[in-house]
N, C-alpha and C positions, 0 to 999 in steps of 0.2 A: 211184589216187593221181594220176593223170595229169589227168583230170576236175579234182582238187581243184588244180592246177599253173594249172588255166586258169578259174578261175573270175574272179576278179578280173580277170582280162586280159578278157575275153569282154565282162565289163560294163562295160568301159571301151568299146570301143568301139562299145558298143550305143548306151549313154547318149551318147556324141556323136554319134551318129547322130542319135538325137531330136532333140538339142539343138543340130543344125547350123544355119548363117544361113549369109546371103551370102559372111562374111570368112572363114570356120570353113578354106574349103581352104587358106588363106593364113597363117593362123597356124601351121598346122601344121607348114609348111615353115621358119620364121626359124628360123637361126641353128644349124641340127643340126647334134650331134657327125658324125665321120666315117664312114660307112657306113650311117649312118640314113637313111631314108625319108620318116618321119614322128611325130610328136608329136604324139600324142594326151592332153591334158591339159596342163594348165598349172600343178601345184602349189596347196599350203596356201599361202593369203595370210599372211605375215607381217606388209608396213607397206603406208601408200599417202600419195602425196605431190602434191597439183597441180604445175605449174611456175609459176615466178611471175608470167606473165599470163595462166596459167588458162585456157589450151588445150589441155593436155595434161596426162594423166594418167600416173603412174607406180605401181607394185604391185609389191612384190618379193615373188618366191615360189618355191619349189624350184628353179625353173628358171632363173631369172634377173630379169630386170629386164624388165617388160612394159610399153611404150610405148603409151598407148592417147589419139586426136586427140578428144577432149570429145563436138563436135560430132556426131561419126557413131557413136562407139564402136567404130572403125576400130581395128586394131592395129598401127601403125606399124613397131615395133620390138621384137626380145628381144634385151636384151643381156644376154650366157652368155661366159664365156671359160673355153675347154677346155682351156686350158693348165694349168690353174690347179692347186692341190693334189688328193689324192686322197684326202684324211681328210677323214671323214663329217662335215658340219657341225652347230652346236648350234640352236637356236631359231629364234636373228634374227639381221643380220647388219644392216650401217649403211649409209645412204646418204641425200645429200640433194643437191639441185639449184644449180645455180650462180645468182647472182643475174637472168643475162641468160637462163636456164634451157637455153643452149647444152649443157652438160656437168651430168654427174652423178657424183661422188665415190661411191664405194661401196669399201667392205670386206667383203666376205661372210663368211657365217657360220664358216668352217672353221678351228677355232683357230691351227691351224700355219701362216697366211697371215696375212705378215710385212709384206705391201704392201698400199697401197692405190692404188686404182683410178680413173683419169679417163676418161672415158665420152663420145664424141662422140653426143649425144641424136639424130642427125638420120642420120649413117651405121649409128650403133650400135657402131662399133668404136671399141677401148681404143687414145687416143690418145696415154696416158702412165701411167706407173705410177713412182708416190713408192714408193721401197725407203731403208731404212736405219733404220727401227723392229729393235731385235731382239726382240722378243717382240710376239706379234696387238692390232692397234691396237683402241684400244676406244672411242672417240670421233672422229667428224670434224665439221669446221664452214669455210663458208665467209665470207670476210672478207665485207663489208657491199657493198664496190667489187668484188668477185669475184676479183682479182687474187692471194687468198691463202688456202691454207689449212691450216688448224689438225687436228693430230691428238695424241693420247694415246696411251701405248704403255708400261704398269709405272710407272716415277716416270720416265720421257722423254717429253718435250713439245719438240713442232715445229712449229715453220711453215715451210711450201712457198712458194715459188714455182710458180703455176698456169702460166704461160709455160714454164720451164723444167724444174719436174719437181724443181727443187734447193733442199736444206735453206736456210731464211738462217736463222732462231735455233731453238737449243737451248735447251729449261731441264730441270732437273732437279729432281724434286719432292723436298724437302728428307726425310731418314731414311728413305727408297727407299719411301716410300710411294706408293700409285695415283693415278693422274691420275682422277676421277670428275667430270665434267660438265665442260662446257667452252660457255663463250660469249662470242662478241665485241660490243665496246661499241657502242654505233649509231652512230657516229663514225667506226667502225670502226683507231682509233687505239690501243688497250689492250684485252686479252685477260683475263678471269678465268677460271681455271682449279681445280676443287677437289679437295679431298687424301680421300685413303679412313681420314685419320687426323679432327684437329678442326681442322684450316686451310681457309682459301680465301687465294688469291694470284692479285693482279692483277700484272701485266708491262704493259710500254710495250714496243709491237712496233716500232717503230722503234731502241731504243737495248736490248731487252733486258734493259731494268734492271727490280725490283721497285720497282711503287710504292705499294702496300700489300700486307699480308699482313694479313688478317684471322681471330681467334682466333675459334672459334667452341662458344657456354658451354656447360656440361655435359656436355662431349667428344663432341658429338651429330655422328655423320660425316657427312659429304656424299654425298648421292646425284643433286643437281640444282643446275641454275645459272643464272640468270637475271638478264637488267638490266630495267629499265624503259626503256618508251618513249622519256624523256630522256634517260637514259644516266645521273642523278644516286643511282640505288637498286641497287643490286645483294642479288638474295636469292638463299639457298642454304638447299634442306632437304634432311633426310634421316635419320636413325634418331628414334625416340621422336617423330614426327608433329610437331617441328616445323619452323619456316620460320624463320630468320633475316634480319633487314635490316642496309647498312651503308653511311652516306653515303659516296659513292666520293670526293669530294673531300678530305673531312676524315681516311676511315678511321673516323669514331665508330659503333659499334655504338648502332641506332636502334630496336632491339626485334626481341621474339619473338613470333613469332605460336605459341601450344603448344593441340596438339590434347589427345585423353588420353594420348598419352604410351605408347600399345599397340601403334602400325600405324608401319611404315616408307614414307613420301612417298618416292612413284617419281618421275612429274614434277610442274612447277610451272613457270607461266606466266601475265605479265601480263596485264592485259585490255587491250583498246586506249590508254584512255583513263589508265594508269599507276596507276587511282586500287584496285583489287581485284588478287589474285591468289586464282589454281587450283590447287588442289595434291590428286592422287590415291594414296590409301591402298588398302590389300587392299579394304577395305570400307566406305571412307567419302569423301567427296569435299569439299570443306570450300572454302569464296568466304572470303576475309579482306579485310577494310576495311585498307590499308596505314595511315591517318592514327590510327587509332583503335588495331591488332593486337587490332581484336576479331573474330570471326568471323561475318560478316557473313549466308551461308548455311551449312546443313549439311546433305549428303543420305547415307542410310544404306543399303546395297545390300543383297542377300542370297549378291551373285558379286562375284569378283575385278573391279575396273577399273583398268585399264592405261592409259585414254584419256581426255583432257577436253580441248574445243576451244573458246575462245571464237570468236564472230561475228565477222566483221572489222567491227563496227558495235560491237560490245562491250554489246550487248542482249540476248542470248541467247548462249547455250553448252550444244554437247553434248556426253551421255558414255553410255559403256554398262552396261548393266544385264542381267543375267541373259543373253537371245537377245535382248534390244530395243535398241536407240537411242534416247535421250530428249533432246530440245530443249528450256528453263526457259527462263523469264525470270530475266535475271540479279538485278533487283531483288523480287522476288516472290516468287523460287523454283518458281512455278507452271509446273507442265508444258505446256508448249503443243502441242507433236506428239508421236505415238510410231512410230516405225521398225521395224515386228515382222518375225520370219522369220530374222535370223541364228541361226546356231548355236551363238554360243559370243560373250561379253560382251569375250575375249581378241581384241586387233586391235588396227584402227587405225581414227582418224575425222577428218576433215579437210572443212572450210566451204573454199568453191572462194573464190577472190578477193575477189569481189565479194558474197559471203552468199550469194548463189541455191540452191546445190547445195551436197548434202552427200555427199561420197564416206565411204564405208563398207566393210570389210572384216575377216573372220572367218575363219578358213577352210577352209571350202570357197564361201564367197557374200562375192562382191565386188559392189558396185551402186551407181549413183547416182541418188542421189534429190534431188525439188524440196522444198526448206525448207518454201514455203508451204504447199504441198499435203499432204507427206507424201509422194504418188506416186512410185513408182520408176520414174525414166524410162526408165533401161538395168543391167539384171541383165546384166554382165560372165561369159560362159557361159566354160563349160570346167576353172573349180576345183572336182572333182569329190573329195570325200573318199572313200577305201576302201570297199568293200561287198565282204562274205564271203557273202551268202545270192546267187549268179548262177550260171545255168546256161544253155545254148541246148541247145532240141532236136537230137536227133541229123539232121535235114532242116533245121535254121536256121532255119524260119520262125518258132518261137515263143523268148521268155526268160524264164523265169522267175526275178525278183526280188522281193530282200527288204533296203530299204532299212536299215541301221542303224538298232536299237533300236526297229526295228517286229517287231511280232509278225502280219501279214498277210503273204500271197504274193502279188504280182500276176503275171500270166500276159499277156504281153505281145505283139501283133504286130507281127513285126518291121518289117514293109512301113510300114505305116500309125503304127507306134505307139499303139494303142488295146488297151487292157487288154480281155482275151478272158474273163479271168476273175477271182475274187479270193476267195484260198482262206484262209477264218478258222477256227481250232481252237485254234493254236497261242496260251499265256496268256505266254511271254517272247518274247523278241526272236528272229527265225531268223538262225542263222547259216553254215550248209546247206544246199541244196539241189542236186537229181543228177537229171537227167531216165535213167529205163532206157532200152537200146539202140534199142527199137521206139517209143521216144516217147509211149509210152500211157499210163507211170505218173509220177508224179513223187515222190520220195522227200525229206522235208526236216526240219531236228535243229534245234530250240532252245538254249538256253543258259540256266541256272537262275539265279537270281539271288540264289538261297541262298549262304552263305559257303563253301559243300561245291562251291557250282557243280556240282549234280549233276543229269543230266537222264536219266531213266531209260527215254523211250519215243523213236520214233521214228514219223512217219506219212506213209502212201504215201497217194497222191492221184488220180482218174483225170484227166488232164488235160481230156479233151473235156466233162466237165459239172463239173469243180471240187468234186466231191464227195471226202469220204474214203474211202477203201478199208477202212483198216486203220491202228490204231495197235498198233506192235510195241513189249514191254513184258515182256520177261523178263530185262535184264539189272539187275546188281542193284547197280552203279555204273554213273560219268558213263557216255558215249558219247562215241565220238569219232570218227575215222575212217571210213568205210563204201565198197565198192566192189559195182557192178552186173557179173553176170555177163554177159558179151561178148552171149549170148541174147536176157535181158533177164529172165530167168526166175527168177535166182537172185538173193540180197543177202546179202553176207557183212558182217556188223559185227564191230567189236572196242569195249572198254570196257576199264575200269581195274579190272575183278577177275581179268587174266589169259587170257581163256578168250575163246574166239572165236565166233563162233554164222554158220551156214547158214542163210538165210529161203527159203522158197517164196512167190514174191510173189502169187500168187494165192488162197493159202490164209492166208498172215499165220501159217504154224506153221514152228516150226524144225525143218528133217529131218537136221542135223549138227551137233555140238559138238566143238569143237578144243580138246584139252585138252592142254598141255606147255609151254608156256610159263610160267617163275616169276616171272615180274614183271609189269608190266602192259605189253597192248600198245600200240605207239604207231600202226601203218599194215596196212593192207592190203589186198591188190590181187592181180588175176585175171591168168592171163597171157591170151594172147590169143585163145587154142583154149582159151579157158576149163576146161579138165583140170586144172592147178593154180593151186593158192590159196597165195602168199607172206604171211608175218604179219613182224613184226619188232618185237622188245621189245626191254623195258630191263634186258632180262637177256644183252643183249651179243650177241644171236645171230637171224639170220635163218633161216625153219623154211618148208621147202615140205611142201604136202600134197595126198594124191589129194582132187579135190573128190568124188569120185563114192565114195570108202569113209571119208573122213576119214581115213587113213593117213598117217602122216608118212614123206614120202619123201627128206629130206635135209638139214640143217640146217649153214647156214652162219655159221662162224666167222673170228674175226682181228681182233676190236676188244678195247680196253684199255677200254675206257669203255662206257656206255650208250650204244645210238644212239636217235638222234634225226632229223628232218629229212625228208627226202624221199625215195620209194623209189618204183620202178616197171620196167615190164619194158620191150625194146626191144620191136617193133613185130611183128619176126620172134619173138619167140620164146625167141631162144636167151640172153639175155644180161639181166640184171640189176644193176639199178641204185643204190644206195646212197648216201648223201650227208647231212650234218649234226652235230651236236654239234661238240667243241672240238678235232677232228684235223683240219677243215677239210680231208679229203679226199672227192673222187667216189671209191667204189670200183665196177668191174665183174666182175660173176660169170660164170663160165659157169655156166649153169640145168644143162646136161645132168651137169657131174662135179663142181660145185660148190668149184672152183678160181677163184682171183681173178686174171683176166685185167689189167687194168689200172688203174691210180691217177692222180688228177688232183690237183694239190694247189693253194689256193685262200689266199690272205694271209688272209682271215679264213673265219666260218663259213658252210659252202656252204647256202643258200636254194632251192633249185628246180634241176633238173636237167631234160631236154627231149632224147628223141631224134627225129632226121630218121626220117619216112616209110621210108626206106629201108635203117635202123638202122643207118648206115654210120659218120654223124658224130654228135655228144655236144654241146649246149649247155650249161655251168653256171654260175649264180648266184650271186651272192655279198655278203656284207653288205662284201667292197672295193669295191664298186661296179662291177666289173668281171663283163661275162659273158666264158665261155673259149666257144669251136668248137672241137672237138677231132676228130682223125681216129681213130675207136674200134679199129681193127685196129693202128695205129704206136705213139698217144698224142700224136702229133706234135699240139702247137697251130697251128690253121689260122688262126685273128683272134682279137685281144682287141676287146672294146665297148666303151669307155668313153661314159658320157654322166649317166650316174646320179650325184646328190649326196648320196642318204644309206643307201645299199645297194639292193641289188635284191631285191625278193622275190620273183618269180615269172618264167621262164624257158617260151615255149615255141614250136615249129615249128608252121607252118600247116599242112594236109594238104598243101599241095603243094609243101613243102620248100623254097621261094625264099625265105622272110618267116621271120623271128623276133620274135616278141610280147615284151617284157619291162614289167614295172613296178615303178616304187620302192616303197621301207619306207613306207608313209604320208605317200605326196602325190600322189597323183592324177596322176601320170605313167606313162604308156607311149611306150613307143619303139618302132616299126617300122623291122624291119632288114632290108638287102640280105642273100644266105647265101652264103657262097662256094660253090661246085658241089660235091657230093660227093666224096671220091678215090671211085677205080678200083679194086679189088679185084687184088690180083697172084693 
């Protein structure tokens, strides 16, 4: 189990190795929580933003706010503030640039984060923070002068003062309805703000007062908000695909632009030139001729899009499609470039000032690319998404990986980075793999793709010529778990019919079967004189056995529930480790009288547990985002870790007991930790 503790960590730091460059030592040091070392990864991209004269690049992603100079593709800055809450954030979170692009407004993702955030772009540190929202603000916008800004917060609307930090008007959205989209005029004189009911309400920020309220037909709510160029149109779309217009002077409703009437308009934005709007649906993307409310283009996707930007020339405009990018012409429709290689159609896309560049991000692939060419100038390294299929030789020089949703193995050298070998059999995606003790075999499980997700075999590999050994194929549900004996000699599996099975890896035949467990197993694991084999099901109880008679030699109890979660032995021997499901406790056994030596308890469910080389002290993980160090003889907590935004999965010690590995729930971050010294033994 321990093997599987560190798989993801392992290839985290492989893969930046590969992918190192000149800045790669330098990023990794901005801006670390307390006790960290180093930051290896960067986070899922969420958004990406230029500054307003197109020198700098901005990417918000797990981590924080990533500052990157156009030019070089230098990383100026991360801005992260560890003060900040400890509840796991949701998706996205808000942010945009001040008009001099000095400063950057942000709200992060984490719902119980009441403040929003002012941002000095060039130190990196929070040079103010607006409080006085009672509930998580859900829009921000900067006045046109930069001098002010607007936030949404339930039916409470405000504007700041950027100078001082301090409310000047309050409004409240009429029948406590939600504040949804929010834009200031290009005058920057009156504010429209829309209702999660069928309003939109313009205010005059100087005096506070309503100067229209605009009904909006067929109770169609607001999801976006938008003026024109001259500041004479104001539109708002949002349920049932359509877009509403409304002369701002007069207040007269001047038409609907209506799709079919099936897809909810996320955003909507003018073209330059005032004369077209853009409005993005789950799966349709739709150009409207304002003069006419006819629909001028209409493109039909087979993925979500979330993005559509026009040109600052208002000629073209892109948006995303399935993994690509696509560039039209506005009048034409016709596709003029296409941007292949992202992951996922979900992002952000942004024309740099001036039309040249188009920054793009998905993520795990952030990149900018040349409009005209198509060529991506600079692939933005280090947003690396999760991978479950990694292992390192027991000597480090080889790794072998299995990228997501590939069903090939590469065999990697570490030094050079050149693939030694490439191991094909497997017909799904791998999402295991375990090199044995002596490095000679390598053992690796697929995933079915059936509704049963049932994979019934498993296959060993010799490493130096990439052939197969053997596919092992007697259990008769999924597979899950697997542990090498300490040798290298033996493979113990477990599966979901209960029963546990002994492999002889050179023969590919099983010479033991475990049979007493009544539910199915979830782990297991060798101790470290390989003499006994630990299983652990969902029938509440943990069961040692002679590996050499298949005997059960003691079974531990004291859970109320199934367990679940992590389990492995200390290093020495003598102590066992437990951890996961909804009591959110570490438990530790003594292996020899199977007594429960000590409890660790964790605000939420524990993730990975990690003893020191020296089995003295206890790392544990946890979806609060916190890792505990604990002293395994007292219990006494020696450090908490904070740094993690959306729990920790994986927890673990280096051989040499100074460094702690950890990485988040799905974003490509690890942390390297300083370890405080072992205690002393009395």
């Amino acid at each position: 189990m321990k093997t599987t503790i560190c798989l993801i960590l392992t290839a985290f730091l492989v893969i930046f190795a590969f992918t190192s460059n000149t800045y790669a030592e330098d990023y990794t040091k901005l801006s670390l929580p307390e006790g960290a070392r180093a930051r290896l990864g960067k986070g899922v991209i969420e958004q990406i933003a230029y500054s307003p004269d197109g020198t700098r690049l901005a990417a918000v992603s797990d981590a924080g706010i990533w500052i990157y100079e156009i030019q070089t593709g230098i990383e100026l800055n991360l801005l992260v503030d560890h003060t900040g809450s400890k509840d796991r954030p949701p998706l996205t979170s808000l942010f945009t640039f001040s008009p001099d692009g000095k400063l950057i407004a942000f709200k992060d993702g984490k719902r119980k984060d009441k403040t929003i955030q002012l941002w000095d772009t060039t130190t990196g540190k929070i040079i103010r923070k607006l409080t006085g929202h009672t509930s998580y603000a859900h829009s921000i916008a900067f006045s046109p002068d930069g001098q002010t800004i607007a936030s949404g917060s339930g039916s409470n609307f405000r504007l700041w003062d950027v100078a001082t930090g301090k409310t000047i008007q309050q409004f409240e959205i009429p029948d406590k309805a939600r504040a949804k989209g929010v834009a200031f005029s290009p005058d920057g004189q009156a504010i429209a703000v829309g209702r999660s009911g069928n309003t939109l309400h313009l205010w005059d920020i100087a005096t506070g007062k309503t100067i229209q309220q605009f009904e909006i037909p067929d109770n169609a709510r607001v999801k976006g908000v938008a003026f024109s160029p001259d500041g004479q149109t104001i539109a708002a779309g949002g349920y049932y695909n359509t877009v509403d217009l409304w002369n701002v002077d007069t207040g007269t409703h001047t038409g609907t632009l209506k799709g079919d009437g099936r897809e909810t308009i996320g955003d909507i934005s003018f073209s330059p030139d005032g004369t077209l709007i853009a409005s993005s649906s789950y799966y349709t993307i739709h150009l409207w001729d304002v003069r006419t409310g006819t629909i001028f283009q209409e493109f039909k996707t087979i993925s979500n899009v979330t993005r559509v930007s026009f040109s600052p020339d208002g000629k073209t405009f892109a948006r995303g499609s399935r993994n690509s990018i696509l560039i039209s012409d506005v009048r034409t429709g016709k596709t003029l470039r296409t941007f292949e290689g992202h992951t996922s159609s979900w992002g952000s896309i942004t024309f740099s000032p001036d039309g040249t560049l188009l920054a793009s991000g998905s993520g795990s692939n952030f990149r900018l690319s040349d409009v005209r060419t198509g060529k991506t100038l600079k692939p933005f390294k280090g947003y690396v998404s999760p991978a479950y299929g990694v292992s390192f030789s027991p000597d480090g020089q080889i790794l072998a990986f299995a990228e997501a949703e590939d069903t090939t193995i590469q065999l990697l050298d570490i030094a050079t980075g050149a693939t030694l070998q490439t191991l094909n059999g497997h017909t799904n995606p791998v999402y295991w793999v375990s090199f044995s003790s002596d490095g000679k075999t390598l053992l690796s499980i697929g995933v079915s793709r059936t509704p049963e997700r049932v994979n019934r075999n498993l296959r060993l590999w010799d490493v130096a010529t990439g052939t197969e050994i053997t596919t092992l194929n007697k259990h008769s549900e999924a597979v899950g778990t697997v542990s090498f004996s300490p040798d290298g000699k033996l493979l113990a599996t477990k599966s979901q019919d209960n029963n546990m099975h002994l492999w002889d890896i050179h023969t590919g035949t099983i010479i033991q079967t475990f049979v007493g467990h009544t539910s199915p197993i979830h782990s297991v694991s060798f101790s470290p004189d390989g003499k006994t084999l630990a299983s652990r099901g969902q029938d509440k109880t943990i069961r040692l056995w002679d590996v050499a008679t298949g005997a059960p030699l003691r079974m531990l109890e004291g859970w109320t529930r199934p367990i679940y979660g992590v389990f492995l032995f200390s290093p020495d021997g003598q102590i066992l480790a437990s951890a996961g499901g909804k009591d959110k406790i570490v438990w530790l056994w003594d292996v020899a009288t199977g007594t429960i030596l000590r409890r660790f308890r964790h605000r939420e469910i524990v993730t990975s547990v990690s003893f020191s080389p020296d089995s003295k002290t206890i790392a544990s993980a946890s979806w609060d985002d916190a890792i505990r160090i604990c002293d395994v003889a007292t219990g006494k907590t020696l450090r908490t870790l904070r740094g993690h935004t959306r729990g920790v999965y994986a927890v673990s010690f280096n051989p040499d007991g100074k460094t702690i590995a950890s990485t988040g729930v799905e974003n490509g971050i690890v942390f390297l930790w300083n370890v405080p010294p072992s205690p002393e033994k009395e």
